[in-house]
Predicted model as a PDB file, atoms N, CA, C, CB and O in Angstrom, pLDDT in the B-factor column:
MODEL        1                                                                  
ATOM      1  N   UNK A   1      -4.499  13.281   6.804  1.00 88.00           N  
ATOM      2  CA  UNK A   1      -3.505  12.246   6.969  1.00 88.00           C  
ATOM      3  C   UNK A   1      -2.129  12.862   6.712  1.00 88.00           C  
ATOM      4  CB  UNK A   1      -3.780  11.043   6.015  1.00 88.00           C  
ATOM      5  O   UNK A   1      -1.961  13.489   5.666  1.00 88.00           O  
ATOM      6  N   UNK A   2      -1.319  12.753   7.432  1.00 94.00           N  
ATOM      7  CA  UNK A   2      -0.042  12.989   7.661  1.00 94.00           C  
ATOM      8  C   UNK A   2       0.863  12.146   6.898  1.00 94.00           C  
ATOM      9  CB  UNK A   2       0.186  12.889   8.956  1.00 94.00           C  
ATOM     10  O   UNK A   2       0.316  11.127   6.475  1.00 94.00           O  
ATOM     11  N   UNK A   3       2.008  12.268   6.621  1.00 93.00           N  
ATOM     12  CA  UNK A   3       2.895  11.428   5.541  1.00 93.00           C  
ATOM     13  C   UNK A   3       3.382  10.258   6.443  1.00 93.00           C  
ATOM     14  CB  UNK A   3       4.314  12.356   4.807  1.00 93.00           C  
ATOM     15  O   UNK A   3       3.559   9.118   6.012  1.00 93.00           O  
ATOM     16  N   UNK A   4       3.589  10.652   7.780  1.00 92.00           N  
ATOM     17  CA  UNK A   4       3.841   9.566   8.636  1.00 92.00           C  
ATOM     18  C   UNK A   4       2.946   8.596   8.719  1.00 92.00           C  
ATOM     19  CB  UNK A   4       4.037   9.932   9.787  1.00 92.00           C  
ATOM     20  O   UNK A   4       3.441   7.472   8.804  1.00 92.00           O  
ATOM     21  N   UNK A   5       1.747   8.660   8.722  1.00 93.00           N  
ATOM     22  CA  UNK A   5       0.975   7.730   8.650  1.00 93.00           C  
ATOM     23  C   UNK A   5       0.537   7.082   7.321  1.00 93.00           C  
ATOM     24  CB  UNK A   5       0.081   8.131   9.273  1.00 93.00           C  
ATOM     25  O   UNK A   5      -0.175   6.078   7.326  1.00 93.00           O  
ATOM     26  N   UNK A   6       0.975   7.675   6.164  1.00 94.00           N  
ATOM     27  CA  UNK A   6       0.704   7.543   4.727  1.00 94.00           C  
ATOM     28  C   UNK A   6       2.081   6.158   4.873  1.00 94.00           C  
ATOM     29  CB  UNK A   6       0.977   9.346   3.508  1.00 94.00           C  
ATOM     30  O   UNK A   6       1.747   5.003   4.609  1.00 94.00           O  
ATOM     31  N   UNK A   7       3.323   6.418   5.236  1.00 94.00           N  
ATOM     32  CA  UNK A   7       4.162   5.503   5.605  1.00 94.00           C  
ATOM     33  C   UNK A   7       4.205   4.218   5.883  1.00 94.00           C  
ATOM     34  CB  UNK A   7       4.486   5.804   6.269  1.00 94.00           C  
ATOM     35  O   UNK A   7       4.834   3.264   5.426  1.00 94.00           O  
ATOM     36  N   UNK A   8       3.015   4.438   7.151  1.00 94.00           N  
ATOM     37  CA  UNK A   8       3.094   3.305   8.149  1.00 94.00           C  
ATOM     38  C   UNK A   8       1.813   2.459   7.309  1.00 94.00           C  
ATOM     39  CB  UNK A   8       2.784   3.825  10.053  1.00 94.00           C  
ATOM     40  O   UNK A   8       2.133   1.294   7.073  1.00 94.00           O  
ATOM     41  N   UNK A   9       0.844   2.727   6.969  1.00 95.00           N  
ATOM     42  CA  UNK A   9      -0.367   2.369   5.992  1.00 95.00           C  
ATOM     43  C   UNK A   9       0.003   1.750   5.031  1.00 95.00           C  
ATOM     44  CB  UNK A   9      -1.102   3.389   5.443  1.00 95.00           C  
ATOM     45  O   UNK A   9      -0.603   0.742   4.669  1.00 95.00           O  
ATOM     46  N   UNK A  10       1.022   2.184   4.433  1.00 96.00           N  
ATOM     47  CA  UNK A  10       1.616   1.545   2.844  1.00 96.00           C  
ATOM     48  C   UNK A  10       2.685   0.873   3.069  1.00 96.00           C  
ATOM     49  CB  UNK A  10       2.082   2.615   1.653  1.00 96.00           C  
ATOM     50  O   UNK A  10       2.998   0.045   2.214  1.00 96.00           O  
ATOM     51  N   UNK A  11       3.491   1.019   4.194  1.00 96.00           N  
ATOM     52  CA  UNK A  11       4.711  -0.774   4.533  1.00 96.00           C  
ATOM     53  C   UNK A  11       3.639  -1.638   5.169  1.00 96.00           C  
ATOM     54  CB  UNK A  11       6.477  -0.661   6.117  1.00 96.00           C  
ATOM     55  O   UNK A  11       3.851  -2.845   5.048  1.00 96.00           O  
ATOM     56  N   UNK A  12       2.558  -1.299   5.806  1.00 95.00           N  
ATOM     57  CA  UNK A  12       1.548  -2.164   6.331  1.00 95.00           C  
ATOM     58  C   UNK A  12       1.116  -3.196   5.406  1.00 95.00           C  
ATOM     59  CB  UNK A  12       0.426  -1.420   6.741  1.00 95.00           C  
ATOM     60  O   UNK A  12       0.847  -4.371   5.651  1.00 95.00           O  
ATOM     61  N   UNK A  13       1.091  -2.553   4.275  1.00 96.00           N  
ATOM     62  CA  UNK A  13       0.508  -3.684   3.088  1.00 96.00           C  
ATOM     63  C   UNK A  13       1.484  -4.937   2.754  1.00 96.00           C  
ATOM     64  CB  UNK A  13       0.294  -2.861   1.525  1.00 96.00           C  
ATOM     65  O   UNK A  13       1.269  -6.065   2.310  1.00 96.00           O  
ATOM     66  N   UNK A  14       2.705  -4.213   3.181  1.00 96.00           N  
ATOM     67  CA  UNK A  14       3.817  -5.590   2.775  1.00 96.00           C  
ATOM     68  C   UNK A  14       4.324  -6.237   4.186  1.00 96.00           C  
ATOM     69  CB  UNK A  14       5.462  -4.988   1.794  1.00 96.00           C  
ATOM     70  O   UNK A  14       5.270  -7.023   4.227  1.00 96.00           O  
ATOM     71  N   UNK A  15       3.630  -5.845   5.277  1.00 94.00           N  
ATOM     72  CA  UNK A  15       3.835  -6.933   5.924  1.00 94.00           C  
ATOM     73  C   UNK A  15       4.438  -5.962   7.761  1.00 94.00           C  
ATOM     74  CB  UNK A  15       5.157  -8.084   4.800  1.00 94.00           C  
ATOM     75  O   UNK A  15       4.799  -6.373   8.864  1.00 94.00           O  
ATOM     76  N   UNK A  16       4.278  -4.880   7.265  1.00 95.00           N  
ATOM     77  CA  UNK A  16       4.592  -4.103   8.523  1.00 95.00           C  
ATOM     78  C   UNK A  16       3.705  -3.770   9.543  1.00 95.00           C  
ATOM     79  CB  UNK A  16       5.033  -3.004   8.223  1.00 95.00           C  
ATOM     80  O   UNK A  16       2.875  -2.861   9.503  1.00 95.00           O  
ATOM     81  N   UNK A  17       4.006  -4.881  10.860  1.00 92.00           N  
ATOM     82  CA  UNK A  17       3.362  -4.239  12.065  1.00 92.00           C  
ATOM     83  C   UNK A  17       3.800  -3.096  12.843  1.00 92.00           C  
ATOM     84  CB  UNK A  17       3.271  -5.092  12.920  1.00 92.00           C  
ATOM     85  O   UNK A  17       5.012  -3.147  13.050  1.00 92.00           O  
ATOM     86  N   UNK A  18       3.116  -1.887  13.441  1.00 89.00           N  
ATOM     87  CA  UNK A  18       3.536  -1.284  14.414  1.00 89.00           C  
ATOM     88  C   UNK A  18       3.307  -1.284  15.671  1.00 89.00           C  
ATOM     89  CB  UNK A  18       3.456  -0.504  14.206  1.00 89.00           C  
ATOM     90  O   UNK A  18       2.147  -1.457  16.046  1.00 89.00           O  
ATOM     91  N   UNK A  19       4.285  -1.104  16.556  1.00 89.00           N  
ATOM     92  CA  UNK A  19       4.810  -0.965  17.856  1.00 89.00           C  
ATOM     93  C   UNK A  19       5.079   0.572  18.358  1.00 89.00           C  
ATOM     94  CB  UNK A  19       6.087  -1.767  17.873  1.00 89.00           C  
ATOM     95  O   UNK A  19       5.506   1.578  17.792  1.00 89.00           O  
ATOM     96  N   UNK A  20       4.664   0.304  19.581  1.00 87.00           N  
ATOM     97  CA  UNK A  20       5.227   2.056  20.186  1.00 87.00           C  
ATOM     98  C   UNK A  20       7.013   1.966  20.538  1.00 87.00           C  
ATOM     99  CB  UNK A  20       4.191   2.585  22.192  1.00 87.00           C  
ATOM    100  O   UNK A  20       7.621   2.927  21.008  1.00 87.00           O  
ATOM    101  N   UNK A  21       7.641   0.689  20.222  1.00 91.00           N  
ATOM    102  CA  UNK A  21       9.049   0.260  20.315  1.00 91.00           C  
ATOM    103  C   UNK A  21       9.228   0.663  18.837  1.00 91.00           C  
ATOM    104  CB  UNK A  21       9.404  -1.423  20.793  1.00 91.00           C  
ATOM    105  O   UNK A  21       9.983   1.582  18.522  1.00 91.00           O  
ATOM    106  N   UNK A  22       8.690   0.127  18.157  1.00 88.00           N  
ATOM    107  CA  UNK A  22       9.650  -0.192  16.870  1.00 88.00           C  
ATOM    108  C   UNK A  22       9.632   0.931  15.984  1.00 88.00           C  
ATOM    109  CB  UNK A  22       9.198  -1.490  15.993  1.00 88.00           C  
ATOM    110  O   UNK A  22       8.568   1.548  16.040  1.00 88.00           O  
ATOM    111  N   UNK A  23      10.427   1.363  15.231  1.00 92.00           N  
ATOM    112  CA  UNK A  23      10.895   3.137  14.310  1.00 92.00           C  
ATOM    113  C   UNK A  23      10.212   2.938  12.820  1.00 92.00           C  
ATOM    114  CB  UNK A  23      13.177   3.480  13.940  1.00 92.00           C  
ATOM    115  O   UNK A  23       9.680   1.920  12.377  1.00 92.00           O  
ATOM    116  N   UNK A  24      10.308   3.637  12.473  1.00 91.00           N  
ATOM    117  CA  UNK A  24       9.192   3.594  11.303  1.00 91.00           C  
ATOM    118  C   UNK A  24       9.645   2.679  10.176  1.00 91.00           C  
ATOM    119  CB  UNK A  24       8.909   5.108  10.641  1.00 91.00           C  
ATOM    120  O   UNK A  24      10.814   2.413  10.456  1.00 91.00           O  
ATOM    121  N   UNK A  25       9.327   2.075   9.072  1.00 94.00           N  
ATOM    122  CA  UNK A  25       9.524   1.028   8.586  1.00 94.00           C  
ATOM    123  C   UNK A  25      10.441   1.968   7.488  1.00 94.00           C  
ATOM    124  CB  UNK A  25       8.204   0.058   8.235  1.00 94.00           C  
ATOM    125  O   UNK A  25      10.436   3.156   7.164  1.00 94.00           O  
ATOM    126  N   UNK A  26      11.486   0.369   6.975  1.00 94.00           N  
ATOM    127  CA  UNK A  26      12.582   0.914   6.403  1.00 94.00           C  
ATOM    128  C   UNK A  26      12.169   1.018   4.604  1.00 94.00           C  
ATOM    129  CB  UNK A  26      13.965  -0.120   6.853  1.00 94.00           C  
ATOM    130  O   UNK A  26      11.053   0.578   4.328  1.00 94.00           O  
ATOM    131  N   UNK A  27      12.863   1.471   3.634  1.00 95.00           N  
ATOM    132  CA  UNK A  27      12.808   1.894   2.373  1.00 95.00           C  
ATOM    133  C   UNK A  27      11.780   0.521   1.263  1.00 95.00           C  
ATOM    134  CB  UNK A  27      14.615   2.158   1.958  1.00 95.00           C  
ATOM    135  O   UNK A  27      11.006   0.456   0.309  1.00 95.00           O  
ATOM    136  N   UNK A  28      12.469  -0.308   2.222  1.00 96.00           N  
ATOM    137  CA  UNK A  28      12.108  -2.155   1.200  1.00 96.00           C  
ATOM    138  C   UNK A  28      10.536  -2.036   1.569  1.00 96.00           C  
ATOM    139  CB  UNK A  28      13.081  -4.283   2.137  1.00 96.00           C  
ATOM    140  O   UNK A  28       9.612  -2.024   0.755  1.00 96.00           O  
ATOM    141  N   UNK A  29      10.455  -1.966   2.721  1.00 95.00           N  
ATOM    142  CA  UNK A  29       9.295  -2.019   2.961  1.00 95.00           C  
ATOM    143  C   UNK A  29       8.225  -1.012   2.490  1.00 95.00           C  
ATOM    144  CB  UNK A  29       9.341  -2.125   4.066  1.00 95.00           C  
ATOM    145  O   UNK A  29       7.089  -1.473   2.606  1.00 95.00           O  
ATOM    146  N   UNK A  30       8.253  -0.387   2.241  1.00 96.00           N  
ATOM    147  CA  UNK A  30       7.549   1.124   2.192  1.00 96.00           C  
ATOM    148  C   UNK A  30       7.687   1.031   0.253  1.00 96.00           C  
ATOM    149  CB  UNK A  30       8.785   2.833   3.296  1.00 96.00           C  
ATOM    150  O   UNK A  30       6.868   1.730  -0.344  1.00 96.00           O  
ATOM    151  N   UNK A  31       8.476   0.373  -0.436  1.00 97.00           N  
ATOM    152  CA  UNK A  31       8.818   0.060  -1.667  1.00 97.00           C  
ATOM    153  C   UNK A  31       7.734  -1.184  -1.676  1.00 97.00           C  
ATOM    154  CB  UNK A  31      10.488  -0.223  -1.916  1.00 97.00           C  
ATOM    155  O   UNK A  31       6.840  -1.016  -2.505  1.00 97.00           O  
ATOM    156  N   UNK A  32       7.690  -1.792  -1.293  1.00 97.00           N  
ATOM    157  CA  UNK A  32       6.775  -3.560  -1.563  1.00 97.00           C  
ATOM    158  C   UNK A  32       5.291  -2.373  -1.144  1.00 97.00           C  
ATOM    159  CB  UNK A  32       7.301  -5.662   0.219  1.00 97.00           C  
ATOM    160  O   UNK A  32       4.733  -1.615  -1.937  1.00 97.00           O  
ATOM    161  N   UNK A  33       5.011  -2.551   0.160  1.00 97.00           N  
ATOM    162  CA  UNK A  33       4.055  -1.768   0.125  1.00 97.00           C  
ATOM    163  C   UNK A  33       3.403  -1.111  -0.832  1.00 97.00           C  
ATOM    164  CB  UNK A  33       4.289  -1.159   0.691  1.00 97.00           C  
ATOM    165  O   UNK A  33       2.488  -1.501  -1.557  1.00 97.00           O  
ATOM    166  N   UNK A  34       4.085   0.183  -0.763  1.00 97.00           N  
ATOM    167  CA  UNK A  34       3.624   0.941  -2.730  1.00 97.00           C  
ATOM    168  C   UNK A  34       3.495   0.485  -4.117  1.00 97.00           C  
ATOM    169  CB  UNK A  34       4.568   1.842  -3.277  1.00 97.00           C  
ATOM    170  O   UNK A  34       2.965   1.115  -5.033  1.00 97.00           O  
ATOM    171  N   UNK A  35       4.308  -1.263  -4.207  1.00 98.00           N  
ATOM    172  CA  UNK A  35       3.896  -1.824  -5.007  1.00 98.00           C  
ATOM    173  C   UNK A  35       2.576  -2.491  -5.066  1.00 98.00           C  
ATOM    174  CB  UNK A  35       4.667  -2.384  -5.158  1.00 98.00           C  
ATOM    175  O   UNK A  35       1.751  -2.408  -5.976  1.00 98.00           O  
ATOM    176  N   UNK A  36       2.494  -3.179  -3.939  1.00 97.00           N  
ATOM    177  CA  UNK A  36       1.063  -3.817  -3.832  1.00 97.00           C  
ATOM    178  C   UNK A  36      -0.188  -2.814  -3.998  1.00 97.00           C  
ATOM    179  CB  UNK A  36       0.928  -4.507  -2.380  1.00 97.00           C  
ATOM    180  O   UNK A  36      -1.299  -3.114  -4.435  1.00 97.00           O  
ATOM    181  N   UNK A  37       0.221  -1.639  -3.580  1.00 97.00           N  
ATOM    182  CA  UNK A  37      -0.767  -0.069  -3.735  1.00 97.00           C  
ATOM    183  C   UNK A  37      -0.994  -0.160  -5.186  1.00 97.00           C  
ATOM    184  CB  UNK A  37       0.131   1.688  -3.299  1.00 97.00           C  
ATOM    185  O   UNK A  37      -1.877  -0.963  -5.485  1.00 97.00           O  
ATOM    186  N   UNK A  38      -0.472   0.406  -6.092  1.00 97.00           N  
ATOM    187  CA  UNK A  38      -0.471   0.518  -6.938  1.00 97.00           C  
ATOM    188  C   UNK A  38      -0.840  -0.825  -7.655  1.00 97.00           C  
ATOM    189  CB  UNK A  38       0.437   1.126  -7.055  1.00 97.00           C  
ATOM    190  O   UNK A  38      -1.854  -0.602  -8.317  1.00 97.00           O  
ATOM    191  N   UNK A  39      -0.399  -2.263  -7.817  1.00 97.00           N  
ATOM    192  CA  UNK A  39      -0.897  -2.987  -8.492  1.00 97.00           C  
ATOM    193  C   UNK A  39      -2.582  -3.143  -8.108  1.00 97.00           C  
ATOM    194  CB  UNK A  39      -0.045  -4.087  -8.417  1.00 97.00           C  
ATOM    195  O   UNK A  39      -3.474  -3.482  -8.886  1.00 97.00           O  
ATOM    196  N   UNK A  40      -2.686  -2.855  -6.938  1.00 97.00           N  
ATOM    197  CA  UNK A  40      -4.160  -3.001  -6.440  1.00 97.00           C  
ATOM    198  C   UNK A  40      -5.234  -2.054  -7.251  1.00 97.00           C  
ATOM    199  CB  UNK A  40      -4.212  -2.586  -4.813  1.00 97.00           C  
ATOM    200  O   UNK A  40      -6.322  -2.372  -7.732  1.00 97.00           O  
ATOM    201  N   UNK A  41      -4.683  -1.016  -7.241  1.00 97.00           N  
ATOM    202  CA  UNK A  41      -5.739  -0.116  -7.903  1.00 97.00           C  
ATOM    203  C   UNK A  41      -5.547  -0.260  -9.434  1.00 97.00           C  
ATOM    204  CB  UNK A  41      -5.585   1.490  -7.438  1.00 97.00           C  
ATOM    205  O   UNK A  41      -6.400   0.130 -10.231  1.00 97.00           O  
ATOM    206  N   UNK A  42      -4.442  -0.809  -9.781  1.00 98.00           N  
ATOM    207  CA  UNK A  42      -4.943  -0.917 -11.242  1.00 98.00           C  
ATOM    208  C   UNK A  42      -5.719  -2.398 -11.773  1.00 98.00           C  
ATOM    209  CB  UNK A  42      -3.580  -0.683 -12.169  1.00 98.00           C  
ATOM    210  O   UNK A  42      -5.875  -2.732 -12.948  1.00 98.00           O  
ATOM    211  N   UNK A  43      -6.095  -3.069 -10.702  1.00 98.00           N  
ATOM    212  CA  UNK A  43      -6.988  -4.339 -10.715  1.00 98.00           C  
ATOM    213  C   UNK A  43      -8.370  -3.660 -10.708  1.00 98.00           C  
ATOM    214  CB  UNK A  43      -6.747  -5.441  -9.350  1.00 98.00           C  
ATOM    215  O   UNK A  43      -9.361  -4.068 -11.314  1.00 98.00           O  
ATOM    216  N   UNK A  44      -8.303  -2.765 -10.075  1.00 97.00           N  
ATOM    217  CA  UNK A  44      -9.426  -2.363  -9.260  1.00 97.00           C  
ATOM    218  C   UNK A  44      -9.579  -1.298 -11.154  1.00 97.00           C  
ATOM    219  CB  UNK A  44      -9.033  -1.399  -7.112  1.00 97.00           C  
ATOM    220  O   UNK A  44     -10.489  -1.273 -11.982  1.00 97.00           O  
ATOM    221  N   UNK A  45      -9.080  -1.045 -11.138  1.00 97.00           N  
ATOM    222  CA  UNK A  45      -9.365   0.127 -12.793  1.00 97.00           C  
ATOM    223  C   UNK A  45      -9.844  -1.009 -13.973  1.00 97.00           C  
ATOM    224  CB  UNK A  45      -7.367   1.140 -13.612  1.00 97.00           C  
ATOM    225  O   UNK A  45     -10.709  -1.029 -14.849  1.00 97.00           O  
ATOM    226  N   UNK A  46      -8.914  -1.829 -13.550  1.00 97.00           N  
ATOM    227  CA  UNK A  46      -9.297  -3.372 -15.130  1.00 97.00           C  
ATOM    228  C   UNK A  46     -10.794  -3.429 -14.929  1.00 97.00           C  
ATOM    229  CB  UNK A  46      -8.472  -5.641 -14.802  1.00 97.00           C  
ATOM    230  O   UNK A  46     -11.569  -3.046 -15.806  1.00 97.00           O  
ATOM    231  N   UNK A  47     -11.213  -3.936 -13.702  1.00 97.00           N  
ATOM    232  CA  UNK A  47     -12.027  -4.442 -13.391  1.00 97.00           C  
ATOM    233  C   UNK A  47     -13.412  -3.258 -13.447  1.00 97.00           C  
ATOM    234  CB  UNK A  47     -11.542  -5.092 -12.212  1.00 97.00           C  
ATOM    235  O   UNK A  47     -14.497  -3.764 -13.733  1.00 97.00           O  
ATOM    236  N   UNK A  48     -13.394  -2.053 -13.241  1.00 96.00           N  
ATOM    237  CA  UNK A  48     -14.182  -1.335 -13.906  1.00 96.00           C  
ATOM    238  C   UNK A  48     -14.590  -0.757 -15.431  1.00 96.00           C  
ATOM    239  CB  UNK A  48     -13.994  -0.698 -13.366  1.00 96.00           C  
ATOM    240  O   UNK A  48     -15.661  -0.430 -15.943  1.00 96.00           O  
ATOM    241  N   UNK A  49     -13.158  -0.796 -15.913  1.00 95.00           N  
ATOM    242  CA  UNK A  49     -13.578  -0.724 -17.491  1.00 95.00           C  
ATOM    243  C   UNK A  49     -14.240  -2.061 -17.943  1.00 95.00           C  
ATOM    244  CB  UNK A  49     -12.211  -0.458 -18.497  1.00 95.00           C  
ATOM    245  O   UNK A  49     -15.323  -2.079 -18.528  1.00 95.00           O  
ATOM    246  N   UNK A  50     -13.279  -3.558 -17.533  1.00 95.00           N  
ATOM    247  CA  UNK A  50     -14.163  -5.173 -18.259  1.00 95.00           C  
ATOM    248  C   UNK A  50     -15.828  -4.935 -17.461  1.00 95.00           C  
ATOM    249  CB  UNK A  50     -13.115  -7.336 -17.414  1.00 95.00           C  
ATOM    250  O   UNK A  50     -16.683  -5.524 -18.123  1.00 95.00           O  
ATOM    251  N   UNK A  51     -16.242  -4.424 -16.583  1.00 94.00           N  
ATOM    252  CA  UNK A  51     -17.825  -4.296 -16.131  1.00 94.00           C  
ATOM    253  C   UNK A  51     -18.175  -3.608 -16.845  1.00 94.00           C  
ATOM    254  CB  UNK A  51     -18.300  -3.843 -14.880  1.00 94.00           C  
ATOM    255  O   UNK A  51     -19.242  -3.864 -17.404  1.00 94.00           O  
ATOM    256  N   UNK A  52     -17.454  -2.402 -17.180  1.00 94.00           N  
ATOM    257  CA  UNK A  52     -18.503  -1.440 -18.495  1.00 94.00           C  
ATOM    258  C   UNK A  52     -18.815  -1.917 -19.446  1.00 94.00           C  
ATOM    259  CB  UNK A  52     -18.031  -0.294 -19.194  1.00 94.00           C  
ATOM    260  O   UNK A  52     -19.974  -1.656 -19.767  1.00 94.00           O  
ATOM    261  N   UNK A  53     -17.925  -2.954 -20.522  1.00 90.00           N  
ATOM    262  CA  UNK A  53     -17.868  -3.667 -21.874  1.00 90.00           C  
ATOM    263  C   UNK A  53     -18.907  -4.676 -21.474  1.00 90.00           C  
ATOM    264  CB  UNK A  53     -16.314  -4.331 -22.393  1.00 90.00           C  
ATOM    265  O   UNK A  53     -19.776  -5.017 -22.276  1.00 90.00           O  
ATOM    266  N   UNK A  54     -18.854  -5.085 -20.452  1.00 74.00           N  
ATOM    267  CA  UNK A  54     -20.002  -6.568 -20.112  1.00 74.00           C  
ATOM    268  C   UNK A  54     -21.811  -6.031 -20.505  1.00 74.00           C  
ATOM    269  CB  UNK A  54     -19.908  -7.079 -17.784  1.00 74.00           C  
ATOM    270  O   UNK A  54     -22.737  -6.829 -20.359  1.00 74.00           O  
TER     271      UNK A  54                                                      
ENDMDL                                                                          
END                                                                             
């Protein structure tokens, strides 16, 4: 995977469609994106340590 597509994958999460028109998504986007990244996997981490304690 290429960073360009690491890009387009992670503004995707906040709401970015692509087009063979439209230029690669701008900073906000690619920022929300990487937030939702990151809050995701640390749900995804909670949620494996509270299954171990269970």
């Amino acid at each position: 995977m290429d960073i360009r597509t690491f890009v387009v994958l992670a503004a995707g999460l906040a709401g970015f469609h692509t087009s063979k028109r439209q230029p690669l998504p701008g900073t906000q986007k690619l920022w929300k994106g990487l937030k939702i990244l990151w809050c995701s996997v640390n749900a995804v981490q909670a949620y494996k340590i509270w299954k171990r304690r269970k």
